[in-house]
mmCIF file of the N, C-alpha and C atoms, coordinates in Angstrom:
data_MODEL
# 
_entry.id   MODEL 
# 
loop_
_atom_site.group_PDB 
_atom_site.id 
_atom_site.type_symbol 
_atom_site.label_atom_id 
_atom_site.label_alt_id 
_atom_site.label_comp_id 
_atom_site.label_asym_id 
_atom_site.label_entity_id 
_atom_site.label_seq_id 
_atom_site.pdbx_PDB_ins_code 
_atom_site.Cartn_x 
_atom_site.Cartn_y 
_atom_site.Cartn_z 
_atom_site.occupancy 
_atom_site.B_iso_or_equiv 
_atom_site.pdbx_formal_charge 
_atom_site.auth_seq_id 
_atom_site.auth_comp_id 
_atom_site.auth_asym_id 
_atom_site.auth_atom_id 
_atom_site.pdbx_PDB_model_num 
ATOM 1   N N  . UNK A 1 1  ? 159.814 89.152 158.880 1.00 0.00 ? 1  UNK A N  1 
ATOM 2   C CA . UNK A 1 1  ? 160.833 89.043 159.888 1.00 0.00 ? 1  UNK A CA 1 
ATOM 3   C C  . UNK A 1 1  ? 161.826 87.959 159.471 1.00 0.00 ? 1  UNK A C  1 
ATOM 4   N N  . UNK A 1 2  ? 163.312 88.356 159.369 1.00 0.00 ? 2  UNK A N  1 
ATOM 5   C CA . UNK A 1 2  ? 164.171 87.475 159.178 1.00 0.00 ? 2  UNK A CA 1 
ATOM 6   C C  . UNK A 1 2  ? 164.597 86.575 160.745 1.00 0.00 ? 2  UNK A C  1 
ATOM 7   N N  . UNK A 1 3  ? 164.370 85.147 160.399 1.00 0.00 ? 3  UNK A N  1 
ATOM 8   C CA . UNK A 1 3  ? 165.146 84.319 161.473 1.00 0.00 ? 3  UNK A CA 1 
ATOM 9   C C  . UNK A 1 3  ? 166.944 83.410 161.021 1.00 0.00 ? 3  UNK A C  1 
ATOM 10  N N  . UNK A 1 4  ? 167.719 84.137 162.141 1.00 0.00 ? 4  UNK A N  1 
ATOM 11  C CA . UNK A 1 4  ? 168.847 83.142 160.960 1.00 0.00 ? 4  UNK A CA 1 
ATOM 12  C C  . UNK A 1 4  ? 168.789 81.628 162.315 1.00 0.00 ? 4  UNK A C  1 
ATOM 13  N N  . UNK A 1 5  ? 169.108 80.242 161.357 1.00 0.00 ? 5  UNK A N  1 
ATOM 14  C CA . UNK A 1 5  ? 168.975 79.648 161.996 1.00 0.00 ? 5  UNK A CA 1 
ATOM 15  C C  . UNK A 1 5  ? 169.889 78.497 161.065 1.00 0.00 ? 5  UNK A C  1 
ATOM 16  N N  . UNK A 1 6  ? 170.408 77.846 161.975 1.00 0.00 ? 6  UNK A N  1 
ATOM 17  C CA . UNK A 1 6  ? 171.606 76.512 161.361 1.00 0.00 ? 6  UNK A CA 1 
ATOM 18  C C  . UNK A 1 6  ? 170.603 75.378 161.173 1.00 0.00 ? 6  UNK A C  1 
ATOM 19  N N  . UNK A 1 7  ? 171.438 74.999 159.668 1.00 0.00 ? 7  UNK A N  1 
ATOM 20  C CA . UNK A 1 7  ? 170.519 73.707 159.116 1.00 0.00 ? 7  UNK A CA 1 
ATOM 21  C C  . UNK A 1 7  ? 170.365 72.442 159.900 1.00 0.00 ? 7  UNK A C  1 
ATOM 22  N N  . UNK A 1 8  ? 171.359 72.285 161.227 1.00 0.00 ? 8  UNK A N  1 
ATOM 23  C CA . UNK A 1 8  ? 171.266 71.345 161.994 1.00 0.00 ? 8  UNK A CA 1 
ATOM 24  C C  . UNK A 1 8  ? 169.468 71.439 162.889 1.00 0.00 ? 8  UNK A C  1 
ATOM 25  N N  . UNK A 1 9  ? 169.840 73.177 163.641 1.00 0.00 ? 9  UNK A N  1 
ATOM 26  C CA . UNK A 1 9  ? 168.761 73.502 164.025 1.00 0.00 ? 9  UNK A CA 1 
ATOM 27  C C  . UNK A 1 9  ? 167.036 72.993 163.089 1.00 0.00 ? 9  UNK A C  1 
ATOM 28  N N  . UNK A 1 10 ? 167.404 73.151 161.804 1.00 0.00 ? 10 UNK A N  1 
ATOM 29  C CA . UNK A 1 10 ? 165.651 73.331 160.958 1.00 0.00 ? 10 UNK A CA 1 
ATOM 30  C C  . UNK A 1 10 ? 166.126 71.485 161.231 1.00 0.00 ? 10 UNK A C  1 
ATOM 31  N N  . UNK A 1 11 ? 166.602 71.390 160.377 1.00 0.00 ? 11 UNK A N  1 
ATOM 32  C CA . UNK A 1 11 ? 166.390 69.566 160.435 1.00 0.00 ? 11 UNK A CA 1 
ATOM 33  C C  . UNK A 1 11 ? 166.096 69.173 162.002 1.00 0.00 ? 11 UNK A C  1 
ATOM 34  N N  . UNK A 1 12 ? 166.552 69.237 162.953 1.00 0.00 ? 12 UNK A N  1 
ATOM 35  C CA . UNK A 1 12 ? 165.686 68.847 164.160 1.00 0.00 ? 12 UNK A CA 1 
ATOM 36  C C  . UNK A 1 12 ? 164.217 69.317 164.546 1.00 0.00 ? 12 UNK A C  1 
ATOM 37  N N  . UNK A 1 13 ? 164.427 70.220 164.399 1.00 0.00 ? 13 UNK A N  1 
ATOM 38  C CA . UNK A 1 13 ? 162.852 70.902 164.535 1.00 0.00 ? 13 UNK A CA 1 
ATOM 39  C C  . UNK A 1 13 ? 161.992 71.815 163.423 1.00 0.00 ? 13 UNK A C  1 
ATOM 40  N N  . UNK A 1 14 ? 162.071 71.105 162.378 1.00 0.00 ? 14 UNK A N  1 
ATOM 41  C CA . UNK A 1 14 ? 161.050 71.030 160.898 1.00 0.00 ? 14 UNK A CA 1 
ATOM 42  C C  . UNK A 1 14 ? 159.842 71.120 160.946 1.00 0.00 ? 14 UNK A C  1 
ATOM 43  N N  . UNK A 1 15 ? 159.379 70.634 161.694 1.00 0.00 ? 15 UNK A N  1 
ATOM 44  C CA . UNK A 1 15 ? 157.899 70.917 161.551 1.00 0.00 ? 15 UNK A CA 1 
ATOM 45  C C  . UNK A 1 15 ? 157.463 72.338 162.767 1.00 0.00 ? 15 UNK A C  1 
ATOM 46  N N  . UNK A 1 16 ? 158.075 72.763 163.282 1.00 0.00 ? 16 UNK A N  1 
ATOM 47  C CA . UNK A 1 16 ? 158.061 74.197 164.075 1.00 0.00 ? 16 UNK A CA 1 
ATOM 48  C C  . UNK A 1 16 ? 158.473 75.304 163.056 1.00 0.00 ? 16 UNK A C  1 
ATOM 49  N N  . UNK A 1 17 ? 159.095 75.327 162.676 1.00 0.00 ? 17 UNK A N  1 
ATOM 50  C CA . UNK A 1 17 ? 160.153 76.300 161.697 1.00 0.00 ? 17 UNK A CA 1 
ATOM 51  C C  . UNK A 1 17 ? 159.145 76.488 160.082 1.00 0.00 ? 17 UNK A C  1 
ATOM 52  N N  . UNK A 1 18 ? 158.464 74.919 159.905 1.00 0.00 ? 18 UNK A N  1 
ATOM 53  C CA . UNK A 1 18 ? 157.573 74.837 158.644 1.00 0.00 ? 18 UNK A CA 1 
ATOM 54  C C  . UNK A 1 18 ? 156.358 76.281 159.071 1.00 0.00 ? 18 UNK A C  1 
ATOM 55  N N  . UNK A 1 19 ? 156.018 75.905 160.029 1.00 0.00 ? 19 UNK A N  1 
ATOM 56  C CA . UNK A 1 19 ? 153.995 76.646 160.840 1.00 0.00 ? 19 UNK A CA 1 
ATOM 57  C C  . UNK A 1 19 ? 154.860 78.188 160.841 1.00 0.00 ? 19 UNK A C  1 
ATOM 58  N N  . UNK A 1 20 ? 156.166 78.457 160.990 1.00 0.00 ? 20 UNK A N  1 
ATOM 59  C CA . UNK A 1 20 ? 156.153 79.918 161.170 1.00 0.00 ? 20 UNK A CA 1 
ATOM 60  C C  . UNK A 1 20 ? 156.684 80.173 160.027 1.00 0.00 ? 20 UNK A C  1 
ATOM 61  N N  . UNK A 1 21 ? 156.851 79.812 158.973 1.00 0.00 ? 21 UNK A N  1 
ATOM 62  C CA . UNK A 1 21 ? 157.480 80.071 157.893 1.00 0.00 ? 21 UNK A CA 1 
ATOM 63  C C  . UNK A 1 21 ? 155.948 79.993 156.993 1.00 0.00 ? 21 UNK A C  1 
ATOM 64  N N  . UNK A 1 22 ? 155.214 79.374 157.023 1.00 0.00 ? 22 UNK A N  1 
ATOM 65  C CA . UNK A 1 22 ? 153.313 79.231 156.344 1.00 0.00 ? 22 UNK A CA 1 
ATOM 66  C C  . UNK A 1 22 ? 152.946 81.012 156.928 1.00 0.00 ? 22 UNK A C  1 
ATOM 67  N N  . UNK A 1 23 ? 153.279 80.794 158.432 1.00 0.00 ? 23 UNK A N  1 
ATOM 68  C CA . UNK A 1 23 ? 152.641 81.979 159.112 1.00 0.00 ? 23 UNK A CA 1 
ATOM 69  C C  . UNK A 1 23 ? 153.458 83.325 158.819 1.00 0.00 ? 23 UNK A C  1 
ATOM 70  N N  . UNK A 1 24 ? 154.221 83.525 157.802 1.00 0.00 ? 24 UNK A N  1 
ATOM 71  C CA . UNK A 1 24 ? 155.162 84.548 157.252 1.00 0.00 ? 24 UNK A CA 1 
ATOM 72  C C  . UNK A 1 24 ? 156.864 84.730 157.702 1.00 0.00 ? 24 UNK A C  1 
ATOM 73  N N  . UNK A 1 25 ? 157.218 84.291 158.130 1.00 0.00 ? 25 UNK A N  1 
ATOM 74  C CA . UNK A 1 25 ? 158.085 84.476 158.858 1.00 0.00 ? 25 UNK A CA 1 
ATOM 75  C C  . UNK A 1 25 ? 159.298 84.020 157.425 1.00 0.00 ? 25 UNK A C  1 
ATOM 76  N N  . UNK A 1 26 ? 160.209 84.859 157.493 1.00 0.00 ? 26 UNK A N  1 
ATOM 77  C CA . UNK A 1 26 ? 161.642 84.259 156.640 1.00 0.00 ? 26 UNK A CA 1 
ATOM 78  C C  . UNK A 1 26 ? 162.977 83.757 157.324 1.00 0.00 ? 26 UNK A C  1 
ATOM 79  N N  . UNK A 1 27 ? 163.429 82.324 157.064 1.00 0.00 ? 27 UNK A N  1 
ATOM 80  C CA . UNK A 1 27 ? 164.223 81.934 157.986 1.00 0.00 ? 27 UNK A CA 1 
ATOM 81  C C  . UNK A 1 27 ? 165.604 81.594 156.594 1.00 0.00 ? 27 UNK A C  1 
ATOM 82  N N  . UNK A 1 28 ? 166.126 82.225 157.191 1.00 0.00 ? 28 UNK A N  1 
ATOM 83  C CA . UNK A 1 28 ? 168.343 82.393 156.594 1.00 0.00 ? 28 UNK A CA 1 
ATOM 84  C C  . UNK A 1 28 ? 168.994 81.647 157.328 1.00 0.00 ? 28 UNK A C  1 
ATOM 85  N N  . UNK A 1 29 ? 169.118 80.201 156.789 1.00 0.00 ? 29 UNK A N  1 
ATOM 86  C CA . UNK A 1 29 ? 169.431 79.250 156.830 1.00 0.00 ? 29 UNK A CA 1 
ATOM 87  C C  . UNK A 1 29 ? 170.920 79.071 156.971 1.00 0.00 ? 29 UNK A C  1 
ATOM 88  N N  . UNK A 1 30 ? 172.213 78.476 158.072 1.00 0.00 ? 30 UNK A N  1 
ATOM 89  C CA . UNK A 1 30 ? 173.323 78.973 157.897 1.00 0.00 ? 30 UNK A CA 1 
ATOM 90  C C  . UNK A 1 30 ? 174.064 77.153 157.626 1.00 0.00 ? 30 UNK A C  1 
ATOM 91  N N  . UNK A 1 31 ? 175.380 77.729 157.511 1.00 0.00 ? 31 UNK A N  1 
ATOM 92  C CA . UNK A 1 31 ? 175.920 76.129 157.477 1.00 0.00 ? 31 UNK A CA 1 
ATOM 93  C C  . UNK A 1 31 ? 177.349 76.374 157.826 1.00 0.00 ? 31 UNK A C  1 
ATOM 94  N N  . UNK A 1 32 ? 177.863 76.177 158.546 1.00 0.00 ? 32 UNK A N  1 
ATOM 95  C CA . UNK A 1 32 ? 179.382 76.716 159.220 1.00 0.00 ? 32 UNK A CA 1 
ATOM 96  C C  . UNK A 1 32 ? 179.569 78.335 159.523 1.00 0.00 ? 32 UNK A C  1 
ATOM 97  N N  . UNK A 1 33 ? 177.710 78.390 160.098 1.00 0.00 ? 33 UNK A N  1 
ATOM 98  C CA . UNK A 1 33 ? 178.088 80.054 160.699 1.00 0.00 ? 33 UNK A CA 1 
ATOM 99  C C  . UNK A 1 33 ? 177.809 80.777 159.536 1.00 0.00 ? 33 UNK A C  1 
ATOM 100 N N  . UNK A 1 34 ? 177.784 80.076 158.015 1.00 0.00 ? 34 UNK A N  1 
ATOM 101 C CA . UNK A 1 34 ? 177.478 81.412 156.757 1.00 0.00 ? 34 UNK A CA 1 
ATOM 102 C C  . UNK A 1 34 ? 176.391 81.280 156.425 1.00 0.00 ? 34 UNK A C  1 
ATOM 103 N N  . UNK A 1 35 ? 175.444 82.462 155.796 1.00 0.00 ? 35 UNK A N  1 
ATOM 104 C CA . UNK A 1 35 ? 174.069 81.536 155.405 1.00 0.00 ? 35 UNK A CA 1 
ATOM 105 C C  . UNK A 1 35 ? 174.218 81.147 154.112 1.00 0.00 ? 35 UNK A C  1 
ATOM 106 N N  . UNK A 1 36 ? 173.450 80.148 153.832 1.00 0.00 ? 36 UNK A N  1 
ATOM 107 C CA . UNK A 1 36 ? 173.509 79.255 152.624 1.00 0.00 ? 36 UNK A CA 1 
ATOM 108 C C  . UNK A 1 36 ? 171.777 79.395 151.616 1.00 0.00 ? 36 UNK A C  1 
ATOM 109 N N  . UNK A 1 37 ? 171.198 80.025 152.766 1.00 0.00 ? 37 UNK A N  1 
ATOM 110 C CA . UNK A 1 37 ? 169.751 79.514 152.250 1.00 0.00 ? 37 UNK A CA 1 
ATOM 111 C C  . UNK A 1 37 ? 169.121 80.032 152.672 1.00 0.00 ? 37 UNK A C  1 
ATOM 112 N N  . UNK A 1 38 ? 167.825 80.657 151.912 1.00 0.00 ? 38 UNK A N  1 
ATOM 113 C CA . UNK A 1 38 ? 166.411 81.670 152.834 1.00 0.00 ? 38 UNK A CA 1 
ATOM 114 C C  . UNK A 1 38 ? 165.350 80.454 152.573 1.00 0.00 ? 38 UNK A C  1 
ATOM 115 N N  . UNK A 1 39 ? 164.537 80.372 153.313 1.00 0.00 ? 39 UNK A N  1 
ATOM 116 C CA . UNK A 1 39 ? 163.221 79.699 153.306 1.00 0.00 ? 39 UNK A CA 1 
ATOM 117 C C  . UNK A 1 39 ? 162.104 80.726 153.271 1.00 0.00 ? 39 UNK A C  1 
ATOM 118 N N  . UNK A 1 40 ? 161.227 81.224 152.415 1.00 0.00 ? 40 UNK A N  1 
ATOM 119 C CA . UNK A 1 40 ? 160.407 82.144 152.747 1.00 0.00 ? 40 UNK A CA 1 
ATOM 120 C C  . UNK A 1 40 ? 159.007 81.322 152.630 1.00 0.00 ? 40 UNK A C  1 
ATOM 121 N N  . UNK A 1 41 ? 158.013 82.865 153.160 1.00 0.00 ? 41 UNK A N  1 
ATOM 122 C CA . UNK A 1 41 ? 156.386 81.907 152.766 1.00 0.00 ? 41 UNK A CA 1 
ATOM 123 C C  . UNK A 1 41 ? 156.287 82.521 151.407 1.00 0.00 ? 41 UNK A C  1 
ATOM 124 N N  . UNK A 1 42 ? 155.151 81.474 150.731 1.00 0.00 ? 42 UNK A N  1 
ATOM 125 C CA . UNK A 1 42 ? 154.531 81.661 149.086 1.00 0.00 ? 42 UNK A CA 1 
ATOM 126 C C  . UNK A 1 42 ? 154.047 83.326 149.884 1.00 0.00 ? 42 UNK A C  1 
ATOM 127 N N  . UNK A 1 43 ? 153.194 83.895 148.219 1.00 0.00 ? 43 UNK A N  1 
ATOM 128 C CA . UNK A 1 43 ? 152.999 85.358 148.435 1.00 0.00 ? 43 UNK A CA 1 
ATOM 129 C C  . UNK A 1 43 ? 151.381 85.175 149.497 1.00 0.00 ? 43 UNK A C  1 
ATOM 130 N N  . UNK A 1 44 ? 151.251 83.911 149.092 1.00 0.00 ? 44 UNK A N  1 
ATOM 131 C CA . UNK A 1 44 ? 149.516 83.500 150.067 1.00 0.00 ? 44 UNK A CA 1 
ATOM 132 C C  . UNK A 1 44 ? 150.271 83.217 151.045 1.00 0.00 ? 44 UNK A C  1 
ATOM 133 N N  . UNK A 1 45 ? 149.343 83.706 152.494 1.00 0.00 ? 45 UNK A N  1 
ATOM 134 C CA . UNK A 1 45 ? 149.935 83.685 153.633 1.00 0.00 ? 45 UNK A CA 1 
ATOM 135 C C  . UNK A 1 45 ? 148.620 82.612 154.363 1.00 0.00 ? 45 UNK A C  1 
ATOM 136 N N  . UNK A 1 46 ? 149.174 82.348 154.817 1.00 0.00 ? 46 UNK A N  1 
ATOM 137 C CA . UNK A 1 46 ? 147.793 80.619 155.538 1.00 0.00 ? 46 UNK A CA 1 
ATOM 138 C C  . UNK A 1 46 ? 147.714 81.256 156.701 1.00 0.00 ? 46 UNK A C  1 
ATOM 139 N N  . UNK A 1 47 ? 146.301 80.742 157.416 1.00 0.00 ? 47 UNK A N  1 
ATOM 140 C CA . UNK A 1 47 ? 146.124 80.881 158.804 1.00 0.00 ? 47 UNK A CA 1 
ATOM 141 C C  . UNK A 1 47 ? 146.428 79.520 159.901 1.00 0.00 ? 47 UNK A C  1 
ATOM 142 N N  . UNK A 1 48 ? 146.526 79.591 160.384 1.00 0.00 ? 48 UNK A N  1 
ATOM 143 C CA . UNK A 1 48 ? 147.053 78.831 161.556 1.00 0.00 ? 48 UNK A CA 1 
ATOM 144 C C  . UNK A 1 48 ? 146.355 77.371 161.520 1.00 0.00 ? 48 UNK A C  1 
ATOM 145 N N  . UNK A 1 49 ? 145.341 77.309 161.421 1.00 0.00 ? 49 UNK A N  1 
ATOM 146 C CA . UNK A 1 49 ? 144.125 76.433 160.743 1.00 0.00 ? 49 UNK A CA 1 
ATOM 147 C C  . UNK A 1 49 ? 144.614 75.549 159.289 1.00 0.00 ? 49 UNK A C  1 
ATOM 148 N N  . UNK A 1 50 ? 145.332 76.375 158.555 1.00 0.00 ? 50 UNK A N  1 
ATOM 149 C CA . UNK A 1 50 ? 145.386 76.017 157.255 1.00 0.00 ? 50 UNK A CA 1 
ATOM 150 C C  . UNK A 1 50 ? 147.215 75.361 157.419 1.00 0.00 ? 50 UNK A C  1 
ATOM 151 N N  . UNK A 1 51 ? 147.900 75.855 158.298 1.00 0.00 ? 51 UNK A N  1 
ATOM 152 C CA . UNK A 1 51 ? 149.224 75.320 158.732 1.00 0.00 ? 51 UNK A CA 1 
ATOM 153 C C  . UNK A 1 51 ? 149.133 74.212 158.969 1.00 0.00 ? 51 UNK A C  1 
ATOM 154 N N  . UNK A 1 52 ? 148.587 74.067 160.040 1.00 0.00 ? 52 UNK A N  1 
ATOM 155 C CA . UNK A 1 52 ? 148.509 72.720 161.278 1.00 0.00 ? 52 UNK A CA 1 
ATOM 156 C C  . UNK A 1 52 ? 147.896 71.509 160.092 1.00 0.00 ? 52 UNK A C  1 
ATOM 157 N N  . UNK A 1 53 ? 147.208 71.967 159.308 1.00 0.00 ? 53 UNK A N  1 
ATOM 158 C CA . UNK A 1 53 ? 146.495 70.856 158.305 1.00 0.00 ? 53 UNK A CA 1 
ATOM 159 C C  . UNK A 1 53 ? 147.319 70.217 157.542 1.00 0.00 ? 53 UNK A C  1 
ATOM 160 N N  . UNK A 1 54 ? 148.475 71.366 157.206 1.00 0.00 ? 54 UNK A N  1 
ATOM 161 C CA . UNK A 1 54 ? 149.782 70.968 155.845 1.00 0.00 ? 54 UNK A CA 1 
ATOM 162 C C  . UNK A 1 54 ? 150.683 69.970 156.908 1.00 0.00 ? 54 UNK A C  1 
ATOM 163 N N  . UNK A 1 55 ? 150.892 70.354 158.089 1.00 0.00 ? 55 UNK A N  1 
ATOM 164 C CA . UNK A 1 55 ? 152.004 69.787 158.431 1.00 0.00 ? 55 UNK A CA 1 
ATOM 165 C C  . UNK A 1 55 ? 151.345 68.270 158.900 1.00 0.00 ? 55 UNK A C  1 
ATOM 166 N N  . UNK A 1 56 ? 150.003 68.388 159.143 1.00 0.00 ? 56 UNK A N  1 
ATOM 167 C CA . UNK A 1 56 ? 149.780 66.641 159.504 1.00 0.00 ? 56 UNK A CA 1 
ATOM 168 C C  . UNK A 1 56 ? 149.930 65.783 158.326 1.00 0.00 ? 56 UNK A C  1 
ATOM 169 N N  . UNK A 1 57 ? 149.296 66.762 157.252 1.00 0.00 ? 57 UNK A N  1 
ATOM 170 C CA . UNK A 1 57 ? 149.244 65.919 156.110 1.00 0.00 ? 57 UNK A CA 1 
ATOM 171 C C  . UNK A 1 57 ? 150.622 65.150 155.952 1.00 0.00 ? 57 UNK A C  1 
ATOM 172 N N  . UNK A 1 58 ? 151.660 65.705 155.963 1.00 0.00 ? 58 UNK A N  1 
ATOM 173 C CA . UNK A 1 58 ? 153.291 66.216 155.456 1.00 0.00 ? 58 UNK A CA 1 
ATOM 174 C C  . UNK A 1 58 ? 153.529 65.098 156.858 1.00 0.00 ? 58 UNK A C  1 
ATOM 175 N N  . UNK A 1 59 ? 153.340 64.957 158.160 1.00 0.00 ? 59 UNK A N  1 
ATOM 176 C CA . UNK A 1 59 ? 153.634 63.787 158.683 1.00 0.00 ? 59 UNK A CA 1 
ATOM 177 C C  . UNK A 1 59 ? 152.986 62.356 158.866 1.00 0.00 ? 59 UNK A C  1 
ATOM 178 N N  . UNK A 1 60 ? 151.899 62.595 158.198 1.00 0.00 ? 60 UNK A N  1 
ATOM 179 C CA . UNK A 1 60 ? 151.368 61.335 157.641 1.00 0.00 ? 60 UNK A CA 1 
ATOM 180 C C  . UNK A 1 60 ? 151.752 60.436 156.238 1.00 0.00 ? 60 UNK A C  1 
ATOM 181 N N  . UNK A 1 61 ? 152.249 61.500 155.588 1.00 0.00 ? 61 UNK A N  1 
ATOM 182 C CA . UNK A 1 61 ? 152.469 61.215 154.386 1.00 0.00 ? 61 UNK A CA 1 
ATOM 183 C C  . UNK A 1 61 ? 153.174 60.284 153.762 1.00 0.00 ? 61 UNK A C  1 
ATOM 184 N N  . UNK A 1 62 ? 153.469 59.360 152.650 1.00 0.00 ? 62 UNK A N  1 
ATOM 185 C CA . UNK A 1 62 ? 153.930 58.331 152.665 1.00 0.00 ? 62 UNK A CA 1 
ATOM 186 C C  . UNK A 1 62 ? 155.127 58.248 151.280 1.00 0.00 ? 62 UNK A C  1 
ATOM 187 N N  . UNK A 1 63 ? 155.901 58.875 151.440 1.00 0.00 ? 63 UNK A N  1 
ATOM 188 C CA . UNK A 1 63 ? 156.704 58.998 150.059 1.00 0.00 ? 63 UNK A CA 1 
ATOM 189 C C  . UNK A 1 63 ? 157.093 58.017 149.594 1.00 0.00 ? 63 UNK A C  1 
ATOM 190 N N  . UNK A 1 64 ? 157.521 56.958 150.191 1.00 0.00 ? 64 UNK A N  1 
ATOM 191 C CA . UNK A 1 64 ? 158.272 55.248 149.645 1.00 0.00 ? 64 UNK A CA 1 
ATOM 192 C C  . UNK A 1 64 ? 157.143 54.636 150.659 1.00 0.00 ? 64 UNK A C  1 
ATOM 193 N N  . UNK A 1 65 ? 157.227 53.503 149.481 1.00 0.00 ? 65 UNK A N  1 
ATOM 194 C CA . UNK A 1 65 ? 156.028 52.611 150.669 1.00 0.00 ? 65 UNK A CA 1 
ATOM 195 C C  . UNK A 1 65 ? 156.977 51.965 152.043 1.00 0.00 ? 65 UNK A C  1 
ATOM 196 N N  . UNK A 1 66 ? 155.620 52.162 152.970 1.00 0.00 ? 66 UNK A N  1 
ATOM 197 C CA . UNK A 1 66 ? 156.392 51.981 154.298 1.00 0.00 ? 66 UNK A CA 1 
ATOM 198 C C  . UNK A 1 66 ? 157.205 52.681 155.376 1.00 0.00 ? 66 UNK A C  1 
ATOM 199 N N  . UNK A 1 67 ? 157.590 53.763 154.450 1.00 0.00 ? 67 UNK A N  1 
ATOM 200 C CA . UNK A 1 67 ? 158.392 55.329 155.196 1.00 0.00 ? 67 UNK A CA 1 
ATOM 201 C C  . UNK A 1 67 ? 157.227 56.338 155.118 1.00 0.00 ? 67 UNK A C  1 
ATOM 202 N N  . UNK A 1 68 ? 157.532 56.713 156.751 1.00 0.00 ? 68 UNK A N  1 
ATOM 203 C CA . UNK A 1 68 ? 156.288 57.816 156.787 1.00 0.00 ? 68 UNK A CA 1 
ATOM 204 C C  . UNK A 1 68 ? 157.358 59.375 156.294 1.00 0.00 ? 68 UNK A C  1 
ATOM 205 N N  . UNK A 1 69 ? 156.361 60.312 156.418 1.00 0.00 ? 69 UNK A N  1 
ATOM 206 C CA . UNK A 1 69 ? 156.884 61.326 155.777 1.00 0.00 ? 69 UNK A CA 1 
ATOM 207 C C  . UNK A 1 69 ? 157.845 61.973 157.016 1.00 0.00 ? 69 UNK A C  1 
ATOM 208 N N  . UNK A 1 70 ? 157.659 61.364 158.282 1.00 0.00 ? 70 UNK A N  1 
ATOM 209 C CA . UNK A 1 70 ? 158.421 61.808 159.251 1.00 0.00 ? 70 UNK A CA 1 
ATOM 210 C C  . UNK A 1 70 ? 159.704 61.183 159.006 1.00 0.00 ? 70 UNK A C  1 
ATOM 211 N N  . UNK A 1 71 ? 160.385 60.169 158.551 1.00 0.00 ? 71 UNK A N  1 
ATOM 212 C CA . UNK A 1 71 ? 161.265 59.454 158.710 1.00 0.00 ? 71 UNK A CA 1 
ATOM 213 C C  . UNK A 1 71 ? 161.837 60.448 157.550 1.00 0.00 ? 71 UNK A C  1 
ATOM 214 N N  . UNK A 1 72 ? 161.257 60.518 156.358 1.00 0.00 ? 72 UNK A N  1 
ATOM 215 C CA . UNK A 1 72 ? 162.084 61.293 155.694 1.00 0.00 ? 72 UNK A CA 1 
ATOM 216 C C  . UNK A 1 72 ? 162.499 62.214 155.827 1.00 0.00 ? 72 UNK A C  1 
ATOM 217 N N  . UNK A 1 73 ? 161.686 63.083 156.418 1.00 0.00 ? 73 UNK A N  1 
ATOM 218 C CA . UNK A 1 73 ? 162.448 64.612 157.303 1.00 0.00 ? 73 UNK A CA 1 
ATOM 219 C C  . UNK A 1 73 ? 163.700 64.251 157.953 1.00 0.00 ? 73 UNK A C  1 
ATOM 220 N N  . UNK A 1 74 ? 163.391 63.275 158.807 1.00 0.00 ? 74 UNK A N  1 
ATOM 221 C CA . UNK A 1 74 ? 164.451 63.251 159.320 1.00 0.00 ? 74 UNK A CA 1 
ATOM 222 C C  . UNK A 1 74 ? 165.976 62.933 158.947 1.00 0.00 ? 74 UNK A C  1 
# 
């Protein structure tokens, strides 16, 4: 299933858009109304179980010391 959705939209709500995009879903990414970008899932499709695990990891995570992995999303 294609979702089109503005990059303002994924950057606010990233970690929603991540769990349905694991869970198959393809999201067409726009940027002044054009799309710019598909996000798809790998050809392995995760269960819901195996989502929720990536994305804690991914907001726990620590890319620069001292910045959590949430700050960088953002």
């Amino acid at each position: 299933m294609l979702i089109e959705i503005s990059a303002e939209e994924l950057a606010a709500q990233f970690f929603e858009y991540l769990e349905r995009v694991q869970l198959g879903e393809t999201l067409v990414i726009t940027a002044d109304g054009r799309a710019v970008a598909q996000l798809m899932p790998t050809a392995e499709k995760r269960s819901a179980e195996e989502v929720a695990a990536v994305i804690e990891d991914l907001r726990s995570m620590r890319c620069i010391e001292g910045v959590s992995g949430e700050t960088v999303i953002e």
